[in-house]
N, C-alpha and C positions, 0 to 999 in steps of 0.2 A: 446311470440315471438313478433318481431318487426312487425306488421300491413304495408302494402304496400295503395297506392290510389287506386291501381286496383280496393283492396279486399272492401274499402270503395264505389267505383262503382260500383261494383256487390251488396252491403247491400243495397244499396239506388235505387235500380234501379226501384221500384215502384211508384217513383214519376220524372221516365224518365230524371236524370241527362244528361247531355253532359259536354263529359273530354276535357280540353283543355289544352292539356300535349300530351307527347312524351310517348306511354305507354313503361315502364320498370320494368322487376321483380326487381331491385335493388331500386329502389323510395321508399325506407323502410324509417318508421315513429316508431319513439320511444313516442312521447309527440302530443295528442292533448286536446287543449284549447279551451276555447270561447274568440275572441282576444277584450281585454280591455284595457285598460289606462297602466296597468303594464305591456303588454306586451310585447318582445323585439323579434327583429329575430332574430330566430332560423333555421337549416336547416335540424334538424329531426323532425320540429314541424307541423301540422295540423293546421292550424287556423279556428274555426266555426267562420264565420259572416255572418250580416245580409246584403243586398242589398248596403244598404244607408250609412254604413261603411264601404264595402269593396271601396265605390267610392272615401271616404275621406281618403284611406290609403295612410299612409306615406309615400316617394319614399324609405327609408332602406328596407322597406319589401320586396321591389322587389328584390331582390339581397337573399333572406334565406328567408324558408317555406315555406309551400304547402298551399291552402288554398279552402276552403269548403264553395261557396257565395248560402247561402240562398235569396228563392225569388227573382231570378234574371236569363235571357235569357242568353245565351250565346253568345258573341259576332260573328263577322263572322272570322271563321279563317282566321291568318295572315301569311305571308313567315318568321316572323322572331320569331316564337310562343317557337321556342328551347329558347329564351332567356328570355323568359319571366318564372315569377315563374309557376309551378304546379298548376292549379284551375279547380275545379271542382263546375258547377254551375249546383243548382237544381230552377227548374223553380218556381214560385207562385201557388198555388194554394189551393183546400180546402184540412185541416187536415197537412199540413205542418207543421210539431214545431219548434218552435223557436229555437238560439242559442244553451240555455241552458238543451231544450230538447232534441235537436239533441247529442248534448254532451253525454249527458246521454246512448242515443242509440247507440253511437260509444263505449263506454264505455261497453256495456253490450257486444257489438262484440265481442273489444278483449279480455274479458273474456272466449270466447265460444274460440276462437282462441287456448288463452293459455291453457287452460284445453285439450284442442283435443291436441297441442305439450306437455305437461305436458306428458301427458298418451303415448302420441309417444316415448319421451324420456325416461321415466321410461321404457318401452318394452326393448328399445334398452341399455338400463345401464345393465339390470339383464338377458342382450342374451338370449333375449326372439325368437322361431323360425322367420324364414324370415317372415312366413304365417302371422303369429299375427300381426306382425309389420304393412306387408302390409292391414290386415282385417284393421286397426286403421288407417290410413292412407287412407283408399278407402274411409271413413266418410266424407271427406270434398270434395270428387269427388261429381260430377252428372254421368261420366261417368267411365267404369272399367278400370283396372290398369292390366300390365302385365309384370313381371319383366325377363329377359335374363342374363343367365352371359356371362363372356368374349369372351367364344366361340361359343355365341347363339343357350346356349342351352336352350329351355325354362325351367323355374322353378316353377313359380307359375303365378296365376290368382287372382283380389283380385276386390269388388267392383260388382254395379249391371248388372249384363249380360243377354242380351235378353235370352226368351226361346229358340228362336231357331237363333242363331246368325249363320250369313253366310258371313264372311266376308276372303277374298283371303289371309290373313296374320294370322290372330287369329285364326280363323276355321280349317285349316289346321295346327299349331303349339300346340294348343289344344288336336286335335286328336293323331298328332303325338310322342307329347315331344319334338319337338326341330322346331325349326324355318325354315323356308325356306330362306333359306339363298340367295339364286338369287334373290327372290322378293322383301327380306328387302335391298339387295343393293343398287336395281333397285329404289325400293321407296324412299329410305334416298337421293338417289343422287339428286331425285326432292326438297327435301328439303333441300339439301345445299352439296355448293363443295368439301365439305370434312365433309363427317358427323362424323366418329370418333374421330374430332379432335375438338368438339363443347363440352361448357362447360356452356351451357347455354342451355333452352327450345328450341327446333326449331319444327317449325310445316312442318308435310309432308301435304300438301293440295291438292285433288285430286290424293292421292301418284299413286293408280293404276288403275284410269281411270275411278271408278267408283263410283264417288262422296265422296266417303270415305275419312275423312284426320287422321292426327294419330299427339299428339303431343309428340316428344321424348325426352329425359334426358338421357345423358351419368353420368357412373360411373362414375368421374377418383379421384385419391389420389396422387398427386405431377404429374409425368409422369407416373404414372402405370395405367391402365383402368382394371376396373371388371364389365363392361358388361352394362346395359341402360334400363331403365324403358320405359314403354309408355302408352298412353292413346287413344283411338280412339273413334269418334263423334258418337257411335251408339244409347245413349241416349238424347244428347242436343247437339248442336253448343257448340265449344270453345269460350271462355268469354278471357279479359283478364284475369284477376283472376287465371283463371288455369294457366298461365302462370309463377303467382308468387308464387302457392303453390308448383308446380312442381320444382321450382328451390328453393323454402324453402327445401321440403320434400328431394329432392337430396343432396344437400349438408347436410345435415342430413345423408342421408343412404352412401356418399362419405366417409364418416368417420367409419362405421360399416361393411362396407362392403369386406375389407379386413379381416374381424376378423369372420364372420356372413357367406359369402357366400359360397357355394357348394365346397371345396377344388375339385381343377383339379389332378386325379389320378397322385400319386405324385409319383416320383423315391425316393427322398431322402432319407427318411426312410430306405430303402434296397440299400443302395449303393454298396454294396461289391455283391450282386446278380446282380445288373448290370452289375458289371465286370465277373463273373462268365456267363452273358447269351455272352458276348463280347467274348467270350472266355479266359478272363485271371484268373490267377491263386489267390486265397484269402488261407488265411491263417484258418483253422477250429475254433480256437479260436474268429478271426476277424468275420467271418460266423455264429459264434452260436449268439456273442452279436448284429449282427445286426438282426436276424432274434429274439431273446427274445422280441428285445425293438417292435416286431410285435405280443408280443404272440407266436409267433413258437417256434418248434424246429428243428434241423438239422437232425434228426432221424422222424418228421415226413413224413406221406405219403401225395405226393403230385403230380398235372400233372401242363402241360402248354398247355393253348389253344390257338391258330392265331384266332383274330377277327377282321372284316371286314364288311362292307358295304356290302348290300347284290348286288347292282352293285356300283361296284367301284366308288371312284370320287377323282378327282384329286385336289378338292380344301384342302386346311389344317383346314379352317372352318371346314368343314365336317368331314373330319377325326375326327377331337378333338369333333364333336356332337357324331360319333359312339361310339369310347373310351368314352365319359360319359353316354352315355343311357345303355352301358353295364356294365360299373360299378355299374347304380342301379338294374340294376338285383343280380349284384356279387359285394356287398358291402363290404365283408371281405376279396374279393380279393387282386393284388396288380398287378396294369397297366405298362408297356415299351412300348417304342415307336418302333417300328418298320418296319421302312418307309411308306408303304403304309397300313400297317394294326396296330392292336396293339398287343403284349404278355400279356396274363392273366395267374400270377402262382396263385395256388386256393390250400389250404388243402383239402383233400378227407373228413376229419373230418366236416370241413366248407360247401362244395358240393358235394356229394358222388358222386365219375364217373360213379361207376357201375349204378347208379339212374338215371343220365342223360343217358347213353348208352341203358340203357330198354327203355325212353323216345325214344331215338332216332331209335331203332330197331321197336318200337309200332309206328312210325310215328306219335306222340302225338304232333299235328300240333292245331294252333289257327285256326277255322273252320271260309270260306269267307276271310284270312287276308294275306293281301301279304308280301313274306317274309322281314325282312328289316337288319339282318345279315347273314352272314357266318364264318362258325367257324371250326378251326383243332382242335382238341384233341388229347391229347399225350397219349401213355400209363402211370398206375400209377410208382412211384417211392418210393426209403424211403431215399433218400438221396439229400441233397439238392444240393451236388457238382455236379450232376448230370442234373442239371437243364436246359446247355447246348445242353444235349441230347436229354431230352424231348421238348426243342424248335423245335429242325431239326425235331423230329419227328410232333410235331404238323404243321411244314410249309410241310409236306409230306402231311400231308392229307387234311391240307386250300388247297392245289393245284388239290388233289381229289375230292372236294366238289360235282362238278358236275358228277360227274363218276355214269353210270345208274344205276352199281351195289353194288360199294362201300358207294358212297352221300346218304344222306338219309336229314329229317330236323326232328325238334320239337321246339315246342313254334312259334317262330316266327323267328327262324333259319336253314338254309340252314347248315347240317353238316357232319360230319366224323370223323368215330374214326382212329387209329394208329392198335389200336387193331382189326380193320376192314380190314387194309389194308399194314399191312406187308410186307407183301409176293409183296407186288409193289416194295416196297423198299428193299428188297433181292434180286430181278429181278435186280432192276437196279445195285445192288453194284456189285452182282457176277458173272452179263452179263449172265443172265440164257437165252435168247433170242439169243444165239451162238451155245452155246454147256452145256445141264444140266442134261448129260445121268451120269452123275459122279455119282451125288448126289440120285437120285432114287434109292428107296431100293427095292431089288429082290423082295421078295414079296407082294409088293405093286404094282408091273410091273406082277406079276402074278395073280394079282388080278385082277388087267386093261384088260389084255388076255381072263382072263374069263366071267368079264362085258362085251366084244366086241362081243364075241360069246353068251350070253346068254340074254345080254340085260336089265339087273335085276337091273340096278345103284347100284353096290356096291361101285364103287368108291366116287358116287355121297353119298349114304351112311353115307359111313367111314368121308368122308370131313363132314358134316354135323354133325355128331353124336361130332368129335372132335372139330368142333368150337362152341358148342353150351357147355363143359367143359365134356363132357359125360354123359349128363342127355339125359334118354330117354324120358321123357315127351316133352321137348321143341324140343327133334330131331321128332319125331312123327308129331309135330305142324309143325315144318319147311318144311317136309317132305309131308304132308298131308295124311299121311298112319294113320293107326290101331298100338297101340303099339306091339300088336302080330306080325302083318307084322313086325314091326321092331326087333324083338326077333328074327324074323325067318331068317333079312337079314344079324343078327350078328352072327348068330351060321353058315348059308353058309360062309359067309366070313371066319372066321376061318376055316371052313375043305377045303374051295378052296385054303387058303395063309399061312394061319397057324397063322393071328394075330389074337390074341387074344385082342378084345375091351374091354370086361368087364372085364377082368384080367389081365389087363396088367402085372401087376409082376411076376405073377405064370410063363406067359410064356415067358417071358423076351421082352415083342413086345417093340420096345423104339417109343409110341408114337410122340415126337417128329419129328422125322423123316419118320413115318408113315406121317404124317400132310402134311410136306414138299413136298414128293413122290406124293401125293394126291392132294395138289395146281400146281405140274407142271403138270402133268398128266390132271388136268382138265384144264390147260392152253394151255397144247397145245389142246387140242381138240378145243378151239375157232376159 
């Protein structure tokens, strides 16, 4: 790699140089020499000299080349120092080497230089992970590294970090997975009036008030941006030097990083299921080949969840941070956008529902952790044309989430199944909140008659036993009875109504509609 003077003020800084330049990560040096008889200006060249010949240089030099005066004070800065060449003067004293020593030690730098980008670039040739990249890369920090993609989510951490680091941006992006997004506003704006549109280092100093500065790097590749690295002072003061490895190391990663980073849950792949969640119409042949090139098929079984922020927010940062922390939960998912929330279609094969719905009925909650989604669940399906339906149904029950009886959570989601909460969505379609004396079957209403007068929950019961699929262990549990009590309260109810639970076929009971009979009947009692 091309060597910067920064990076030559940082090597020398034991014998307390002073720069007398304009620092700049672009002051890149291809060539340095001990400047002799043959020498010519150059303006990618170094020149070592001694005191007593930088005094007798030629007036060309002044016009091309950097140059490195051994043994010698720095003069007093001038107003017109932009015009003058590049010099860095190290003072006299003991153990200073000469020209040709100094030479030699510059030499051995950019050796260490190009080995450390040798090994950066080889990472990045053979798409080596983001990690690796960035572990080789944190080597030439003092301080650690943190990389964001475009929708600040955080990705990784790289580079030496306190044991117990406490700082308002990292600390909180660390624990969470994604950044806080109003603080990094807040902070970038202190360090420049338009920070996504810098293509260069810019340092936040003092970003949030408490002494903490942060140096940043945008991604960008032509006009497209993937996101911005940073660094923050919690092991040493910013040098320039970091200045100019940060804007090496960036443009390096500007180039890998459309190919390398996190892809943003894509539509394309599923276009024709787009149009199907739209409502329109695809052709089965059109539907099978775009769900193959996913691995699917059109016959498998599959739901659709509503995901969302567990409190809403209205920025689209945010949105695009919820949509990717739940994709790494559900990596073989496949994400839509959704105005304020997102559409997740998932195979059953890939996420079993019934696994998450135990989770969610066990309340299998992260213990101490506040929630940070919300999520509708569809019922399952085996048809993917049908996809449309399981959306309405998944935004039925994201709109139930809070419901005291229907909501439940797990993990670290606020949720709801479809399959939980039906019977909402039959209320509203068939306005059973007027008149739903239609639909109630006699015996189920003679069953109610006898619960009223004898007080024994049979109805309570029946609803139980049938949403639990008719196992009497789990109705028992839900129930908090003795399985015997529950044997006892299925043979009354048959000689009270004449349904038969455990046999349905024998006695022709059409559970179904037992069900139904039995959610309006405990609805209206509310």
């Amino acid at each position: 790699m091309n060597f910067n003077l920064d990076l030559v003020l940082a090597e020398l800084a034991d014998w307390g140089p002073t720069a007398r330049y304009r620092h700049d990560s672009r002051l890149d040096l291809d060539r340095v020499e001990v400047l002799g008889p043959s020498s010519t200006p150059r303006t990618g060249s170094l020149f070592v000299v001694d005191a007593a010949s930088f005094g007798t240089l030629d007036d060309a030099f002044a016009a091309a080349g950097s140059f490195l005066v051994l043994g010698a004070d720095a003069p007093p800065e001038e107003a017109d120092e932009a015009d003058a060449p590049p010099v860095l003067y190290v003072p006299a004293g003991p153990g200073l080497p000469g020209p040709a020593e100094m030479l030699a030690r510059l030499l051995e730098m950019r050796l260490r230089l190009d080995a450390w980008s040798e090994t950066l670039l080889t990472a990045m040739a053979r798409n080596a992970p983001l990690q690796e990249v960035f572990d080789i890369a944190a080597e030439q920090f003092a301080n650690p590294l943190m990389l964001s993609d475009a929708t600040l989510y955080f990705v990784l951490v790289a580079g030496r970090l306190p044991e117990e680091l406490d700082d308002r941006l990292w600390t909180s992006a660390i624990a969470t997975g994604a950044c806080p997004i109003e603080l990094c506003m807040e902070a970038w704006a202190a360090g420049s009036s338009d920070p996504g549109a810098q293509d260069r280092a810019f340092l936040m100093e003092n970003a949030t008030g408490d002494g903490r500065s942060y140096l940043v790097r945008n991604l960008m590749c032509g006009e497209a941006y993937y996101g911005c690295f940073e660094l923050v002072d919690v092991n040493a003061p910013f040098q320039p030097a970091d200045f100019a490895l940060v804007d090496y190391l960036g443009n390096l990663l500007s180039l890998v990083m459309p190919l390398q980073s996190r892809p943003q849950p894509a539509e394309e792949p599923l276009g024709p299921l787009r149009d199907l969640l739209d409502g329109r119409s695809v052709r089965p042949q059109v539907l099978e080949y775009a769900l193959s090139k996913a691995g699917w098929r059109a016959d498998d079984r599959f739901f659709v969840a509503r995901f969302g922020a567990a409190e809403p927010a209205e920025d689209v940062g945010a949105r695009g941070q919820t949509m990717r922390l739940v994709a790494e939960f559900y990596p073989l998912a496949r994400f839509f956008d959704d105005g304020d929330a997102a559409l997740m279609v998932a195979r059953d094969a890939d996420y079993p529902h019934a696994a998450l719905r135990a989770r969610h009925a066990a309340h299998d909650v992260e213990t101490g952790a506040e929630p940070r989604f919300r999520a509708g669940f569809s019922s399952l399906f085996a048809d993917f044309s049908l996809v449309r339906t399981a959306a309405d149904q998944a935004a039925l029950a994201y709109d139930l989430v809070d419901d005291a009886e229907l909501g439940g959570a797990f993990g670290s989601t606020l949720s709801c199944f479809y399959d939980d909460c039906w019977f909402e969505d039959m209320r509203v379609r068939l306005a059973l909140d007027t008149d739903a004396s239609w639909l109630l079957d006699h015996a189920t209403v003679a069953l109610a008659r006898a619960d009223a007068e004898d007080g024994a929950a049979y109805v309570e019961t029946a609803l139980t036993y049938l949403g639990n699929g008719c196992n009497a262990t789990r109705t028992a549990e839900a129930l908090f009875i003795h399985r015997n009590t529950l044997a006892y309260r299925l043979k009354r109810i048959k000689a009270l109504s004449g349904i038969d639970l455990e046999s349905p076929a024998a006695a022709g009971t059409d559970l179904l509609r037992v069900h139904l009979s039995c959610r309006l009947l405990a609805q209206g009692r509310r």
